[in-house]
FIDODO-636306 format. One record per residue (C-alpha): y negated, z, x negated; residue number from 1; residue in three letters. Coordinates in Angstrom, 2 decimals. Layout:
FIDODO-636306
R / Y / Z / X / NUM / ALA
...
end
This chain:
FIDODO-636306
R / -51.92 / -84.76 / -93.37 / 1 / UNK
R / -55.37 / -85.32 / -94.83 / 2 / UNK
R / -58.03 / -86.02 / -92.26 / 3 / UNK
R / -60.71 / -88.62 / -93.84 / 4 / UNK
R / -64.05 / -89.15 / -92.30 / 5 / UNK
R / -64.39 / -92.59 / -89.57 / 6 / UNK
R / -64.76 / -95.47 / -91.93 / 7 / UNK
R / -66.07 / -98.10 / -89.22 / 8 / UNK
R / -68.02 / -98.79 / -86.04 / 9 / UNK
R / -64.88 / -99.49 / -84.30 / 10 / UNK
R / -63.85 / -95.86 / -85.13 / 11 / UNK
R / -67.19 / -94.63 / -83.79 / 12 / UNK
R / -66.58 / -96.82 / -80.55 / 13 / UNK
R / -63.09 / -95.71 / -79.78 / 14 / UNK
R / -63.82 / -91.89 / -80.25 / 15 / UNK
R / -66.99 / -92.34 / -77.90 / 16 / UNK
R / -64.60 / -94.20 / -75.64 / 17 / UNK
R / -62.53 / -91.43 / -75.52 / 18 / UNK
R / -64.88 / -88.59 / -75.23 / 19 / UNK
R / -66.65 / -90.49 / -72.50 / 20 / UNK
R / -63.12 / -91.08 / -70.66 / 21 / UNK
R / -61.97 / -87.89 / -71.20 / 22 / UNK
R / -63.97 / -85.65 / -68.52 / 23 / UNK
R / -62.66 / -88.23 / -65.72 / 24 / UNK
R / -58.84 / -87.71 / -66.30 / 25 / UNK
R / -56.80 / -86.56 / -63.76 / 26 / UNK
R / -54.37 / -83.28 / -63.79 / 27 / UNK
R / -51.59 / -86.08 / -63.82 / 28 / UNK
R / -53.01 / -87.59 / -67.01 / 29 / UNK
R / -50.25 / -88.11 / -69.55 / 30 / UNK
R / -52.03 / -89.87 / -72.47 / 31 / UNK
R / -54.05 / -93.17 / -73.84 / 32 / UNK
R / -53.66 / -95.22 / -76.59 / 33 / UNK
R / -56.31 / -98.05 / -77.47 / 34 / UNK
R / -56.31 / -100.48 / -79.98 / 35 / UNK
R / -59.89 / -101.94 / -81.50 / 36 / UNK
R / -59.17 / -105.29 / -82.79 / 37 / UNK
R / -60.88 / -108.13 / -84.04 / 38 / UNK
R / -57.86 / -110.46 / -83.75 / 39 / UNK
R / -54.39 / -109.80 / -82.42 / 40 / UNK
R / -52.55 / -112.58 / -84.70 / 41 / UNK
R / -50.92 / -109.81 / -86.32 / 42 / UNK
R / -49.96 / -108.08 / -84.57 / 43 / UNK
R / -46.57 / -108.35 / -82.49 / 44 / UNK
R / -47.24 / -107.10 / -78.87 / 45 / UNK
R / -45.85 / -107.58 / -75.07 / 46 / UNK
R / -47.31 / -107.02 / -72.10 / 47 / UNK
R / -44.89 / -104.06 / -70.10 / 48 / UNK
R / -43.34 / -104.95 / -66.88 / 49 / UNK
R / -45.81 / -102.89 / -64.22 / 50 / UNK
R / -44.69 / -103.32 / -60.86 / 51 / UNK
R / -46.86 / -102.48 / -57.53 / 52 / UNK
R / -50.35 / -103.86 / -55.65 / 53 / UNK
R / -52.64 / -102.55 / -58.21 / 54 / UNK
R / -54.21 / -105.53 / -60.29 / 55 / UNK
R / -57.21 / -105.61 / -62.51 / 56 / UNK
R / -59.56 / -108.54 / -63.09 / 57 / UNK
R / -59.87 / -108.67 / -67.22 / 58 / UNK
R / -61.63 / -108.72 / -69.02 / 59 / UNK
R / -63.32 / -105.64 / -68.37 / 60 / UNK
R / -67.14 / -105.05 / -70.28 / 61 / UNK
R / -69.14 / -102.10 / -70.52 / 62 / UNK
R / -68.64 / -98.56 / -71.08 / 63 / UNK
R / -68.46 / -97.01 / -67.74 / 64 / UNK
R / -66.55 / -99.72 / -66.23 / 65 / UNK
R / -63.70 / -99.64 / -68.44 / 66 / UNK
R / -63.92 / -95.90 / -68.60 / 67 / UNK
R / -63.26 / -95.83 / -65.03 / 68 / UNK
R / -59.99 / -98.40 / -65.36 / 69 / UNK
R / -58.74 / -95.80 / -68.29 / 70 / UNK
R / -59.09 / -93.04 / -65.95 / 71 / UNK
R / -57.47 / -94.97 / -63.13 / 72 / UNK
R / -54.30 / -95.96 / -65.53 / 73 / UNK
R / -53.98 / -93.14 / -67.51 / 74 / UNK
R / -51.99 / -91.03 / -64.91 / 75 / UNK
R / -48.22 / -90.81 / -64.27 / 76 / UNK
R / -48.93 / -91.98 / -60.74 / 77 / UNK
R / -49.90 / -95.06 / -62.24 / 78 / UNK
R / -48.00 / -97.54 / -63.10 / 79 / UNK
R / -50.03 / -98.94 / -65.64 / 80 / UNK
R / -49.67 / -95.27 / -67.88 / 81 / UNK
R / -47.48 / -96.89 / -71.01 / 82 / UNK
R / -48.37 / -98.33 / -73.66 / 83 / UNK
R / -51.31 / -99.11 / -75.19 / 84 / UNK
R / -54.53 / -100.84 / -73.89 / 85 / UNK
R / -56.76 / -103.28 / -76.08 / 86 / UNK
R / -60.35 / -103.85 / -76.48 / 87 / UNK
R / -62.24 / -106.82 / -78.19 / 88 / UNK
R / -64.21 / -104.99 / -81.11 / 89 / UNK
R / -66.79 / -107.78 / -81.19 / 90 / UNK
R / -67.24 / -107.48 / -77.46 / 91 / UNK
R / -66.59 / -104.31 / -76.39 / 92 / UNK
R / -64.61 / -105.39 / -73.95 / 93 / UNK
R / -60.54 / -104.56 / -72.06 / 94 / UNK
R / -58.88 / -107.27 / -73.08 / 95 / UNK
R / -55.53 / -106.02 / -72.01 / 96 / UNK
R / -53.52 / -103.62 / -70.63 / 97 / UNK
R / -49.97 / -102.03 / -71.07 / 98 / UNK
R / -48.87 / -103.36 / -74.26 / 99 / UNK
R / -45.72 / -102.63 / -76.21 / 100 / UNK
R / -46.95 / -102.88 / -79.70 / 101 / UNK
R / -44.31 / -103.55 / -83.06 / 102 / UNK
R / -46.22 / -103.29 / -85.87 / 103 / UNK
R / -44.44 / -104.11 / -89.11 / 104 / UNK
R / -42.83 / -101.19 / -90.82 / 105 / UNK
R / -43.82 / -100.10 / -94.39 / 106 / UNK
R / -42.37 / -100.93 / -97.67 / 107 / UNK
R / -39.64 / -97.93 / -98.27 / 108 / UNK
R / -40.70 / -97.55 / -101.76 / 109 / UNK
R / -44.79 / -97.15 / -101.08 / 110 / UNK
R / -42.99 / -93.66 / -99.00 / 111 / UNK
R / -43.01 / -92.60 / -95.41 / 112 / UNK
R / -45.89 / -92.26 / -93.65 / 113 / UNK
R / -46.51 / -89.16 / -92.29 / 114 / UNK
R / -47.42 / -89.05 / -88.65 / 115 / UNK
R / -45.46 / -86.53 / -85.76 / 116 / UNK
R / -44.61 / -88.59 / -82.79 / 117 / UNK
R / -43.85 / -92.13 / -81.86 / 118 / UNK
R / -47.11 / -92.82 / -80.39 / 119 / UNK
R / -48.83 / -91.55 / -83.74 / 120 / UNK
R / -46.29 / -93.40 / -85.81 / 121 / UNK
R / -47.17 / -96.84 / -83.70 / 122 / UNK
R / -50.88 / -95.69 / -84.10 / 123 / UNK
R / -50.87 / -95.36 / -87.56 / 124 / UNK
R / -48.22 / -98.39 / -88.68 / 125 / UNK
R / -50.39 / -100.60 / -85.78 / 126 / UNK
R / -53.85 / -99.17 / -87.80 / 127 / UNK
R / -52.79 / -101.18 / -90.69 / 128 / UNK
R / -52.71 / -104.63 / -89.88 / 129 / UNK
R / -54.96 / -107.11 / -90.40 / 130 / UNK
R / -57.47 / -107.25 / -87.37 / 131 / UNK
R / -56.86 / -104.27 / -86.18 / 132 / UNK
R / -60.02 / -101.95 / -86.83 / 133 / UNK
R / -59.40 / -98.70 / -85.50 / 134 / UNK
R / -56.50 / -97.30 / -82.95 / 135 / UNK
R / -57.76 / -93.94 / -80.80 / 136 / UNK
R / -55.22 / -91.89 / -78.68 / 137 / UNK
R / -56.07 / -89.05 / -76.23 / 138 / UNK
R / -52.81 / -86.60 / -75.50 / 139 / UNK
R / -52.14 / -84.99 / -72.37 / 140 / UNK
R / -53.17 / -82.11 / -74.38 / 141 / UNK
R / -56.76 / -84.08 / -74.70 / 142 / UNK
R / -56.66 / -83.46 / -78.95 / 143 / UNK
R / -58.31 / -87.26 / -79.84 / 144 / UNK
R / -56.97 / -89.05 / -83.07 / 145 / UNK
R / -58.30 / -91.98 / -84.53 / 146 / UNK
R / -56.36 / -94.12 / -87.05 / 147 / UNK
R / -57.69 / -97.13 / -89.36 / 148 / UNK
R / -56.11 / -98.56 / -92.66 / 149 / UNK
R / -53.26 / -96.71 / -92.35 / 150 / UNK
R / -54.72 / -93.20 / -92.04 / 151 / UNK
R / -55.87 / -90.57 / -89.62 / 152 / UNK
R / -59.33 / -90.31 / -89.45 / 153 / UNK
R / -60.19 / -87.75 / -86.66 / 154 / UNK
R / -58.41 / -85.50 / -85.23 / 155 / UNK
R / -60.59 / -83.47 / -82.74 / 156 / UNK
R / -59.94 / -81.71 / -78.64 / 157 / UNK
R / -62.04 / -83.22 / -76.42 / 158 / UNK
end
């Protein structure tokens, strides 16, 4: 797949985001998906079912702050690991956490999309609808991607 440079500010955001996060992660860290939206109408999401004592106050502004609640979720320990986790492009702020996202799936005859793994697939497919600017993911592995319009735009290990 063709890597194209970061088209937005959103891009920018979510890949400092994630190299920012990234040093705090625990050894049980098992990935991080955020979406960078300016409106969610769009896009069809859920909040998961997460279980337990642990609640967080959203939304959550400012860099280190939701850096921290990343780090804090991001870990199979956690209950709040799946799914993805959104943040208010205009704001820069966690808007939500633990989402089940189902974006709409492609025309057949505009061909598949090429991305390996479900999380990438979501990624991408979720990438393309309308107010969603960017979407960055972190694997376990800590490579970064960040998808917008449709495409992957960085691929880099953090």
């Amino acid at each position: 797949m063709e890597i194209l440079p970061l088209r937005s500010l959103q891009a920018f955001s979510a890949l400092q985001l994630l190299r920012h996060a990234a040093p705090r992660l625990a050894n049980d860290f098992v990935g991080l998906g955020i979406v960078f939206y300016d409106s969610l109408a769009a896009l069809p999401h859920l909040q998961l079912e997460v279980c337990g004592n642990e609640r967080f106050e959203l939304p959550i502004e400012g860099l280190e702050p939701i850096c921290d609640v990343l780090a804090r979720t991001a870990r199979r320990s956690s209950r709040w690991h799946d799914g993805f986790h959104f943040v208010h492009a205009g704001s820069a702020s966690l808007t939500h956490l633990c989402q089940f996202i189902a974006p709409p799936l492609p025309d057949p005859s505009a061909g598949p999309p090429r991305a390996s793994g479900a999380r990438h697939m979501t990624a991408l497919l979720a990438s393309n609808v309308a107010g969603i600017a960017a979407i960055g993911l972190l694997t376990h592995e800590r490579v970064a991607s960040i998808y917008e319009a449709g495409r992957l735009t960085l691929n880099e290990t953090l």
